[in-house]
C-alpha positions in Angstrom: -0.4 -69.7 129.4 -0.1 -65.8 129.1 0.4 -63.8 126.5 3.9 -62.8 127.5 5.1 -66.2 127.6 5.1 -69.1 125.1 5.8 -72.6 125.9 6.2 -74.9 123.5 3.7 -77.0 124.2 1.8 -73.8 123.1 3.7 -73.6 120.0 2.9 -77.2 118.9 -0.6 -76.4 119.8 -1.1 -73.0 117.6 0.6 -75.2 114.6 -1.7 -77.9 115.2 -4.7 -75.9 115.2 -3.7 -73.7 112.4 -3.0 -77.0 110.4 -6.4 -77.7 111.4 -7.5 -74.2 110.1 -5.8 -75.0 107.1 -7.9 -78.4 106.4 -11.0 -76.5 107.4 -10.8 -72.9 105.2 -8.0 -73.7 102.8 -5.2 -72.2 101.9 -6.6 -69.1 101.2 -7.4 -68.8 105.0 -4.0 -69.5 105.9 -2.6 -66.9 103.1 -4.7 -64.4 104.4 -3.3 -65.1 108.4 0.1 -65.0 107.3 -0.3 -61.7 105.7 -2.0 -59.6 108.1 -0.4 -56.1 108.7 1.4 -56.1 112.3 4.5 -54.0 112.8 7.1 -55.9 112.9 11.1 -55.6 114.2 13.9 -54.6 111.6 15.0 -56.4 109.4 11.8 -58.2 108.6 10.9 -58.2 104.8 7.6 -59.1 104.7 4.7 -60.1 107.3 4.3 -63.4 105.4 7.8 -63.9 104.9 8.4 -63.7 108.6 5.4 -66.1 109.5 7.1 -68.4 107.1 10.3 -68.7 109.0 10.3 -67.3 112.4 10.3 -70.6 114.8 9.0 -68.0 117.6 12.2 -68.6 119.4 11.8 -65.4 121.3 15.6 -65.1 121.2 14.6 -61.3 119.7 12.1 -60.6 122.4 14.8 -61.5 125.0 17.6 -59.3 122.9 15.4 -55.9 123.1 16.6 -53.5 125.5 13.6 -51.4 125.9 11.1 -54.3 125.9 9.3 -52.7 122.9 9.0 -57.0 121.4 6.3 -58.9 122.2 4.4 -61.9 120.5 1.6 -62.0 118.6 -1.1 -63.0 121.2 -3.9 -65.9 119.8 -6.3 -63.1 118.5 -4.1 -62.3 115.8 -4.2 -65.9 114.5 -2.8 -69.0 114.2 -0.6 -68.0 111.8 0.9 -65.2 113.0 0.8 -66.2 117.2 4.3 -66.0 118.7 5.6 -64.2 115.8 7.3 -61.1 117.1 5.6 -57.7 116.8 6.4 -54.2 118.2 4.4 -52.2 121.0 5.1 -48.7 121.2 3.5 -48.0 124.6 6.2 -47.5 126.9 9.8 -47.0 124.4 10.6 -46.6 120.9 12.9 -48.2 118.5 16.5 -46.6 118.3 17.4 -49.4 115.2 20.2 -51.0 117.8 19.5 -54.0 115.7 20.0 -56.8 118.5 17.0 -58.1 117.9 18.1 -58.5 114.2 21.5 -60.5 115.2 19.9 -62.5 117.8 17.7 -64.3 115.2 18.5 -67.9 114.2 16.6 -67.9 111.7 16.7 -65.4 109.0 13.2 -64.3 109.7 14.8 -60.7 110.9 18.5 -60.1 108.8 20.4 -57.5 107.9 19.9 -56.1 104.1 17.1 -54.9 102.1 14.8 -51.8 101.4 12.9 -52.4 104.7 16.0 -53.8 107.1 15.1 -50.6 108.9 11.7 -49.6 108.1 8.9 -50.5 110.6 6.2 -48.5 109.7 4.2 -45.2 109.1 2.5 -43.0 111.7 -0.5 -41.9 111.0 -2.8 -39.7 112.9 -6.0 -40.5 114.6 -8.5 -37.5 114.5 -10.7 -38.2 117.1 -7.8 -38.9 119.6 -5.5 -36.1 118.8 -5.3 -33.3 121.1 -4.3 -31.0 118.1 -7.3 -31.9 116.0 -9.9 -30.2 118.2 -7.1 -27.6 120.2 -4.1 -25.8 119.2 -0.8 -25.9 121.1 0.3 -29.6 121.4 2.8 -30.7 118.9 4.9 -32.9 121.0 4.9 -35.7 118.0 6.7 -33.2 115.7 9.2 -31.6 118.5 9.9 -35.5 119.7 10.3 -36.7 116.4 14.0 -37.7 115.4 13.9 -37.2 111.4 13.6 -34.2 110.3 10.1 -33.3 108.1 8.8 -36.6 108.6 6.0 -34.6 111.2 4.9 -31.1 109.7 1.8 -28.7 111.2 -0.7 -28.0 108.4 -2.4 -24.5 108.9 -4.5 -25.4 111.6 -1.5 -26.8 113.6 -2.4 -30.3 113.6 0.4 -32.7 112.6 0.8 -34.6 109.4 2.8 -37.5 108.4 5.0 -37.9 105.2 5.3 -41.2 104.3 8.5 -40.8 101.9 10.6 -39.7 105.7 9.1 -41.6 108.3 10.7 -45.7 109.5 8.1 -45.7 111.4 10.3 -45.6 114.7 7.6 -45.5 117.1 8.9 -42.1 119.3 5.9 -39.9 118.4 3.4 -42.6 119.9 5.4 -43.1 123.1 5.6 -39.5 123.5 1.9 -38.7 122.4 0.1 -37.2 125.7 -3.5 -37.5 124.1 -4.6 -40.3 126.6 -3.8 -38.3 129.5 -4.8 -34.5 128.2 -7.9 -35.9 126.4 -11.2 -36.1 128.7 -11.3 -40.1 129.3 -13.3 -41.8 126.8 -13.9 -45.4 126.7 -14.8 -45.8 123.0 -11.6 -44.2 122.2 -8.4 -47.1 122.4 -5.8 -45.5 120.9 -3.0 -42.6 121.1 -3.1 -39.6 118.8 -0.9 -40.6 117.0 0.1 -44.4 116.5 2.6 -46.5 114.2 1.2 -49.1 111.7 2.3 -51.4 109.1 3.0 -50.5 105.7 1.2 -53.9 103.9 -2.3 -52.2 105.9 -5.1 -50.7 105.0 -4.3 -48.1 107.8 -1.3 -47.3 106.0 -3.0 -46.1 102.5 -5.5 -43.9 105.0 -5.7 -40.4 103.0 -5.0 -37.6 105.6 -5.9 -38.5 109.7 -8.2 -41.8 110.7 -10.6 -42.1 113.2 -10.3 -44.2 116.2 -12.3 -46.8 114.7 -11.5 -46.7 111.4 -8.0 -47.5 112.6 -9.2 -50.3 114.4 -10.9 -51.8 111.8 -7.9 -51.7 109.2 -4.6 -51.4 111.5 -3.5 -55.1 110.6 -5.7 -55.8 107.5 -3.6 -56.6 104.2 -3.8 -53.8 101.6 -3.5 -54.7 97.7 -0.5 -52.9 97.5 2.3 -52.4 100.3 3.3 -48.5 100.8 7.1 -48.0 99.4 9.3 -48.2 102.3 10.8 -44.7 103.1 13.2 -43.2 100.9 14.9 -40.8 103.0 14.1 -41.2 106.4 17.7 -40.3 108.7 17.0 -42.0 112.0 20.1 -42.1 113.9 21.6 -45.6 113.6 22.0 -47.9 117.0 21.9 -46.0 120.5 24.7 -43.6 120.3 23.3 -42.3 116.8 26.7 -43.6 114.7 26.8 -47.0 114.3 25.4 -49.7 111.9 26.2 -53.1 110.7 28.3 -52.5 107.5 26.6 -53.0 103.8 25.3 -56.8 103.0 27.0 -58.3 106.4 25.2 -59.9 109.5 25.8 -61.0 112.8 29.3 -60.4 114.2 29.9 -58.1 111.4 32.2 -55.1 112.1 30.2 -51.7 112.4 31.3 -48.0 110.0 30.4 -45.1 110.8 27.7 -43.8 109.0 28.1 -41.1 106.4 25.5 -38.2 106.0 
């Protein structure tokens, strides 16, 4: 069975192990699962909240247009495998929110601080083309919310929290893997979105590559406040939303600077 694809057969399985798990570590083990730091689709409130009630469906995965959805593989844990998470390789997220209306569950809805708040970016030093030359600063020029990507004095990008929803465009744009010399020991972009319950998250200034491995989906103490006043343009044509408080099938306003 690959990654892409989950039966249910595989389904029944992971719960049956993780049941398992759960008999063997405790609950604590299981806690700990459910709350590790992936980044998520909209809508989602919390990682362990979404482990809770998505039945991995993969109605959501089937809903994205850009194919950005795709579920937890086994690694991640019993807990979380076949829970949907976000992969920023090829596309970003433009908020269209079908993923959020194809859900039968709950686990993704409309409402709340973090309805459309996916993430942070953060920087990774030793992958950046900035960080060791000047002239690239294709995260800022690609990024659509103004100020959430500023050059310090060197010229090398930094993220502000408080702006960016964590959309995913500065990581599909980020050329570092193909301007970089190849390096093996190096496994991600310069630039790359993570979740705001990780450790990665509370990083003070740029990470290294491994440092960003190590913490990318482990829970911090503390989740970072989602963003305050991020402006990503709303569903594809930049206009439209879901009005205040209302769900699937709800009738869409335009959206008011």
């Amino acid at each position: 069975m690959g990654v892409d694809t989950i039966s249910r057969r595989g389904f029944l399985a992971a719960g049956a192990v993780g049941a398992i798990t759960i008999g063997a570590g405790g609950f604590g083990a299981a806690t700990k699962q459910a709350d590790a730091a992936f980044v998520r689709p909209p809508g989602v409130e919390s990682n362990a909240r979404l482990a809770a009630a998505c039945n991995r469906c993969q109605r959501c995965l089937q809903a994205c247009p850009y194919g950005i959805i795709t579920p937890v593989p086994l690694s991640g844990g019993f807990v979380a495998y076949g829970t949907p998470t976000l992969a920023f390789e090829q596309a970003h997220c433009d908020f269209c929110m079908k993923c959020v209306e194809a859900c039968p569950t709950g686990a993704l809805a409309f409402g709340g601080a973090r309805e459309r708040d996916l993430g942070v970016a953060v920087v990774v030093k030793d992958a950046c083309v900035a960080w060791d030359w000047s002239g690239c600063t294709v995260c800022k020029d690609e990024c659509p919310v103004e100020g959430a990507i500023s050059l310090d004095d060197h010229d090398r990008p930094v993220v502000h929290a408080d702006l960016c929803d964590g959309c995913g465009k500065c990581e599909t744009s980020c050329p570092s893997s193909s301007l970089r010399a190849y390096n093996p020991s190096i496994a991600n972009k310069g630039i790359v979105v993570v979740s705001r319950e990780s450790e990665a998250a509370h990083a003070s200034g740029a990470v290294a590559d491994a440092e960003l491995t190590s913490l990318r989906t482990t829970a911090a103490a503390e989740a970072l406040p989602p963003h305050s006043r991020g402006m990503h343009p709303d569903g594809p044509d930049g206009s439209l939303r879901p009005a205040s408080g209302e769900g699937k099938g709800a009738t869409h306003e335009k959206r008011v600077a």
